[in-house]
Structures are given as C-alpha cells and as structure tokens.
Residue frames relative to the residue before (quaternion, step in Angstrom):
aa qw qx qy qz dx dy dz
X 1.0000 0.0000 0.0000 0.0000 0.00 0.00 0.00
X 0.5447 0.6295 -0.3028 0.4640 3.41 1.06 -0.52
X 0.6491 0.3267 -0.4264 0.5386 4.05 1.11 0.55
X 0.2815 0.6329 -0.6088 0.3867 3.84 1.00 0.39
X 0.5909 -0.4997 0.5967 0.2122 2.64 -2.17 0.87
X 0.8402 0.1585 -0.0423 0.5169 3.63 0.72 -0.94
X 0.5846 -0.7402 0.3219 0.0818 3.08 -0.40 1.75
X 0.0539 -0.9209 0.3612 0.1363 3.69 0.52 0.94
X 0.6037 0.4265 -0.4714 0.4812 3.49 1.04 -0.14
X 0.5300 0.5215 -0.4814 0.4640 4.14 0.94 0.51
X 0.5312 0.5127 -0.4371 0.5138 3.58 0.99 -0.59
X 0.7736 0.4174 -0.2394 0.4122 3.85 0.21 -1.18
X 0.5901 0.4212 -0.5065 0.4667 3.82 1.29 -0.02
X 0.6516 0.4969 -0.3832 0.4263 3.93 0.88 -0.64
X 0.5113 0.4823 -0.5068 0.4991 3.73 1.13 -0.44
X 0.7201 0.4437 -0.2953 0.4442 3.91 0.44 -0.90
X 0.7555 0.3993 -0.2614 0.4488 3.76 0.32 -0.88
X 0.8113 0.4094 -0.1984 0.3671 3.19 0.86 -1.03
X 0.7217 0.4416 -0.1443 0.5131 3.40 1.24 -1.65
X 0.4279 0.7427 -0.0805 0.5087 3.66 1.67 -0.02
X 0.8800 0.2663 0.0260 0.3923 3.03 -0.13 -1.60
X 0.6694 0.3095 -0.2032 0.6440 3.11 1.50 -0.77
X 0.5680 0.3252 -0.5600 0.5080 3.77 0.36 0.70
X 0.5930 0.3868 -0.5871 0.3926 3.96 0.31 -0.54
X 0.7090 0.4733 -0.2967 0.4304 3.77 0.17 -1.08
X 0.5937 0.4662 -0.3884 0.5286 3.71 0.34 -0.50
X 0.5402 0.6584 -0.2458 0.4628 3.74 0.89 -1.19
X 0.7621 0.5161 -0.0418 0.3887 3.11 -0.10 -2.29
X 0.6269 0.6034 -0.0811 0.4861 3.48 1.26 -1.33
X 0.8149 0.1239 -0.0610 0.5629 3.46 0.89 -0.83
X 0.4437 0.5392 -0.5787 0.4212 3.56 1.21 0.91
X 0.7463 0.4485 -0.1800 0.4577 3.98 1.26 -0.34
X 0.3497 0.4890 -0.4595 0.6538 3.67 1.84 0.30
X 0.3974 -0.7135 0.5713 0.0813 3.41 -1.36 0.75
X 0.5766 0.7200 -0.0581 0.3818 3.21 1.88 -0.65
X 0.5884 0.4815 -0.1408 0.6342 3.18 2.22 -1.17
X 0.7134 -0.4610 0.4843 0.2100 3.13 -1.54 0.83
X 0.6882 0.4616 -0.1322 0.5439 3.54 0.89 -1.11
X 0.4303 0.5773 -0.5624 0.4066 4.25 0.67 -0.05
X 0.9483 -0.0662 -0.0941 0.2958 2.51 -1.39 1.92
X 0.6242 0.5525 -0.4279 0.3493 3.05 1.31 0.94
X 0.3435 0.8650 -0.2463 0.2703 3.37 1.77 -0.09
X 0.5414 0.5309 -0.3125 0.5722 3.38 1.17 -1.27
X 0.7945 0.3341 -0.3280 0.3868 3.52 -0.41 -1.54
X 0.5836 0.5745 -0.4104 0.4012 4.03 0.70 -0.85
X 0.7082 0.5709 -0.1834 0.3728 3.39 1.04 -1.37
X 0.4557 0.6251 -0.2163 0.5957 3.48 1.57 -1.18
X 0.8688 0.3428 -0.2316 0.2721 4.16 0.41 -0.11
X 0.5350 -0.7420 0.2895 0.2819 3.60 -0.57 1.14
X 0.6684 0.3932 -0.3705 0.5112 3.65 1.51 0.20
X 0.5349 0.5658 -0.5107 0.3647 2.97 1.02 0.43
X 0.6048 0.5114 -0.3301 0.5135 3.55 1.21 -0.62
X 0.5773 0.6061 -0.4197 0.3512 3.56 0.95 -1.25
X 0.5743 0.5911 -0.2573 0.5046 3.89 1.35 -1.54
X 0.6818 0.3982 -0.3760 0.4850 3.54 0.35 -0.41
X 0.7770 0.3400 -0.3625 0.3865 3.42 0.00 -0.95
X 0.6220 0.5295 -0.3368 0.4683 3.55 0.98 -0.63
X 0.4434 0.6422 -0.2972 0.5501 3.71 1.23 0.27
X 0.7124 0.3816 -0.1853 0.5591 2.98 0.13 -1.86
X 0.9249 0.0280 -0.1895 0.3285 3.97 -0.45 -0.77
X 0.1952 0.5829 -0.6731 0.4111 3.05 1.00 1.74
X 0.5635 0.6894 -0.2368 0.3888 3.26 0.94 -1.87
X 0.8551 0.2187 -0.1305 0.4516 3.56 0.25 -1.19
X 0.5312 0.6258 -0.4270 0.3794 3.76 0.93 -0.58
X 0.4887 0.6102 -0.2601 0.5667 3.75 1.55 -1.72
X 0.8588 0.1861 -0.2797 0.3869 4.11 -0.03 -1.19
X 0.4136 0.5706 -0.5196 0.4829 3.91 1.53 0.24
X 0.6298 0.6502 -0.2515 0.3425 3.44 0.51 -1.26
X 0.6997 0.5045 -0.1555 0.4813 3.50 0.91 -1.61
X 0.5940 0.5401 -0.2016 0.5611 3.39 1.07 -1.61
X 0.5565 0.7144 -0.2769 0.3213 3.46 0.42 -0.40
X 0.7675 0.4681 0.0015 0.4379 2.32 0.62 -1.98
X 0.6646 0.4129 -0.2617 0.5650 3.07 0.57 -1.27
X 0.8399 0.3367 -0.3623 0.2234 3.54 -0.07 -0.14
X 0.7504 0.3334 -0.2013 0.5341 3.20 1.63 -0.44
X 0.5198 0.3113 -0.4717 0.6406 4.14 1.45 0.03
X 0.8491 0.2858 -0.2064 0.3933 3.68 -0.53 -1.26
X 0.1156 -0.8211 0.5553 0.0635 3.67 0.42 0.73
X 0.1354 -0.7808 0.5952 0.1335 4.15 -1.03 -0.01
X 0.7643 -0.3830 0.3445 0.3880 3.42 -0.52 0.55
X 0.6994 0.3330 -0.1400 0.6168 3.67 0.27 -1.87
X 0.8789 0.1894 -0.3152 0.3038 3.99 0.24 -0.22
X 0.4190 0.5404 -0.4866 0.5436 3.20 1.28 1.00
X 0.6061 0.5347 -0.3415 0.4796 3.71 1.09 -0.50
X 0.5454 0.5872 -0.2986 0.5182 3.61 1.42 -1.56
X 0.4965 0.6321 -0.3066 0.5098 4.00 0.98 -1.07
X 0.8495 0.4177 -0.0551 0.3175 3.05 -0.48 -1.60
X 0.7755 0.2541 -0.3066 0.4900 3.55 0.90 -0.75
X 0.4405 0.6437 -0.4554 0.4292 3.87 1.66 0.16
X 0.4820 0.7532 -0.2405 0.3775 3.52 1.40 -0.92
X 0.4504 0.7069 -0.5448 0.0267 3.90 0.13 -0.04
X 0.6435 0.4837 -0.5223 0.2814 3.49 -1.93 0.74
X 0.4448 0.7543 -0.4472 0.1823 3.08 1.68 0.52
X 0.4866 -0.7294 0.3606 0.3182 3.47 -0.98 0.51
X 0.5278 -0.5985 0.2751 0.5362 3.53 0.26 0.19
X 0.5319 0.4938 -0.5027 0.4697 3.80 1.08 -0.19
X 0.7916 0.4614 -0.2177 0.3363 3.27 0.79 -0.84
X 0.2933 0.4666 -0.4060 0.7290 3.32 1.67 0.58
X 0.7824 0.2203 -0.4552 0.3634 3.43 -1.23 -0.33
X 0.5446 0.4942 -0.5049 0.4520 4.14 0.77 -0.75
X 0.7379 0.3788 -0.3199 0.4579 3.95 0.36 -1.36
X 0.6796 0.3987 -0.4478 0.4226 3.86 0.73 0.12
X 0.4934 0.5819 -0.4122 0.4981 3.69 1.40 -0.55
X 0.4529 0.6754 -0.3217 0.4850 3.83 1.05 -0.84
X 0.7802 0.4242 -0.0968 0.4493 3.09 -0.43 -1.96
X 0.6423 0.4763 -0.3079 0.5155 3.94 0.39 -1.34
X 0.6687 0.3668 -0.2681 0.5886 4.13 0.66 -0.81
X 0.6674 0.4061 -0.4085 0.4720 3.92 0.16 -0.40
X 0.7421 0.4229 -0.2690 0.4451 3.73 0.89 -1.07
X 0.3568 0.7526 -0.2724 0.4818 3.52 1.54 -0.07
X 0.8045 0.2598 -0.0474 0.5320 3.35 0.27 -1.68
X 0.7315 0.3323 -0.3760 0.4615 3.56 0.89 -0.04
X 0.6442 0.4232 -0.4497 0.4513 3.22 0.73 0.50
X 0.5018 0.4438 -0.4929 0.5552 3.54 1.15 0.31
X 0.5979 0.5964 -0.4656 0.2647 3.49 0.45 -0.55
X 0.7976 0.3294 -0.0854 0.4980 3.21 1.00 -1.47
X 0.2829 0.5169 -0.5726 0.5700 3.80 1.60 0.41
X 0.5416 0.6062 -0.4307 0.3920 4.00 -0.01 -0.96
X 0.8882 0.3022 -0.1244 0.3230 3.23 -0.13 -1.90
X 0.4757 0.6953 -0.2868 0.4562 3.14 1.75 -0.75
X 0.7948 0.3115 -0.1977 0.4819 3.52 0.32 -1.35
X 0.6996 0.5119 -0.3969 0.3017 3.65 0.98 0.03
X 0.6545 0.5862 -0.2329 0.4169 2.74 2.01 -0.54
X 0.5057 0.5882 -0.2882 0.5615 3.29 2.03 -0.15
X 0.4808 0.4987 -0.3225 0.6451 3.65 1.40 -0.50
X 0.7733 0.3505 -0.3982 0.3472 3.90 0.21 -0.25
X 0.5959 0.5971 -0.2558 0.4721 3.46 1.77 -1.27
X 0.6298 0.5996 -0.3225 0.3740 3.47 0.95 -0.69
X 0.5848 0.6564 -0.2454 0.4085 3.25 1.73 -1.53
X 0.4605 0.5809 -0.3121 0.5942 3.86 1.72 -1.57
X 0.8008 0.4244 -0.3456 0.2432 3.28 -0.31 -1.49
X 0.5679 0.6469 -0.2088 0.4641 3.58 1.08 -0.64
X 0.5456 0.7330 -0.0626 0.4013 3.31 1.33 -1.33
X 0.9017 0.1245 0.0680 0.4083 2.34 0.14 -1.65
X 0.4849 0.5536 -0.3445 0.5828 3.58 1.80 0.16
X 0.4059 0.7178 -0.3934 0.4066 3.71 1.38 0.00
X 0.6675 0.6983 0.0339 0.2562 2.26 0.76 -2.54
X 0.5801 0.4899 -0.2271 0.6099 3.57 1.33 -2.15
X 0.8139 0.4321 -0.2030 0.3311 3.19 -0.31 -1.78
C-alpha cells in the first residue's frame, strides 16, 4: 500500500483526529451547558459497550470503503502518473522488462488521451453551438 497515490494510514489519522476529536469535545462541551439536550448525559452514554462497538464499526467501515476506492483506482482504473508511480517503485527490471512496462504505459497513455480528445472536441462542438447563439443574439 505504501505505492498509492493517497496515503491510507493518513486518511485513518484524520478519521481519528479529526472526525473524533471534534465530536468528543463538541460532546464533552455540551454535557456542562445546561441548555443542550445532551446535559449530563455523556458519562452514562459513555459508560456503554455499544456505544464503543458504534464507533469502531464506523471507523473501519469509514476506512475499508477509502482502502477499497484507493484500490481501485490504483490497481483496476490505472492513470498514466500511477502506472509511472508503479513502474519507477519497481527496481531489477531487465531492460526487456522495461520496454513491455513502457509498451503498457504508451497503450494506457494512448487511450486516455483519446478519451479526453472525445470530451474535448464535444465540448468544443457545444461552445461553438453558444458561440453562434449568442453572436445571433448581438447582431
């Protein structure tokens, strides 16, 4: 996991520090305002074993879903920059075995630039449509 574009044991410290920290304190904060729904109910909520069970079942829903995603994207839906990120983590290649992972890379960088030639030229086929439009419109 440690060649991913997006560092997953950093995702799981912000799920803890962030998604965490500001509910214990937000929590903690309104168990001593007399005003909140929650006064003085924190201890006894805190004192139970589904309440923890709910958290942890949270937490590695939370992260299994962004391991899962990260995955994906790096090993089904591959990009250019992380097949390269791949490739230069990669070492003892033989030089046959370089040119196959550049024959790869040359076909992967291939199809994504047709992909987005595509979207490009349709979206210039729409701007053109505006451009027409709206020079009616002046004139």
């Amino acid at each position: 996991m440690d060649q991913m574009r997006y560092f997953v044991w950093q995702s799981f410290l912000a799920i803890i520090v962030l998604s965490f920290g500001i509910y214990y304190a937000f929590m903690w904060t309104c168990n001593y305002l007399s005003s909140t729904n929650t006064f003085a109910t924190i201890p006894v909520i805190h004192m139970g074993a589904n309440y923890y069970l709910t958290i942890g079942i949270c937490v590695v829903a939370c992260y299994s879903v962004d391991l899962l995603v990260t995955g994906l994207r790096f090993n089904v839906w591959t990009s250019p920059p992380d097949f390269l990120r791949a490739l230069v983590q990669k070492k003892g290649l033989s030089a046959e075995e370089m040119q196959e992972e550049l024959i790869k890379f040359e076909k992967l960088a291939a199809e994504t630039k047709t992909h987005y030639l595509g979207k490009d030229i349709k979206r210039e086929g729409q701007l053109e449509k505006r451009r027409e439009e709206l020079a009616r419109l002046v004139s």
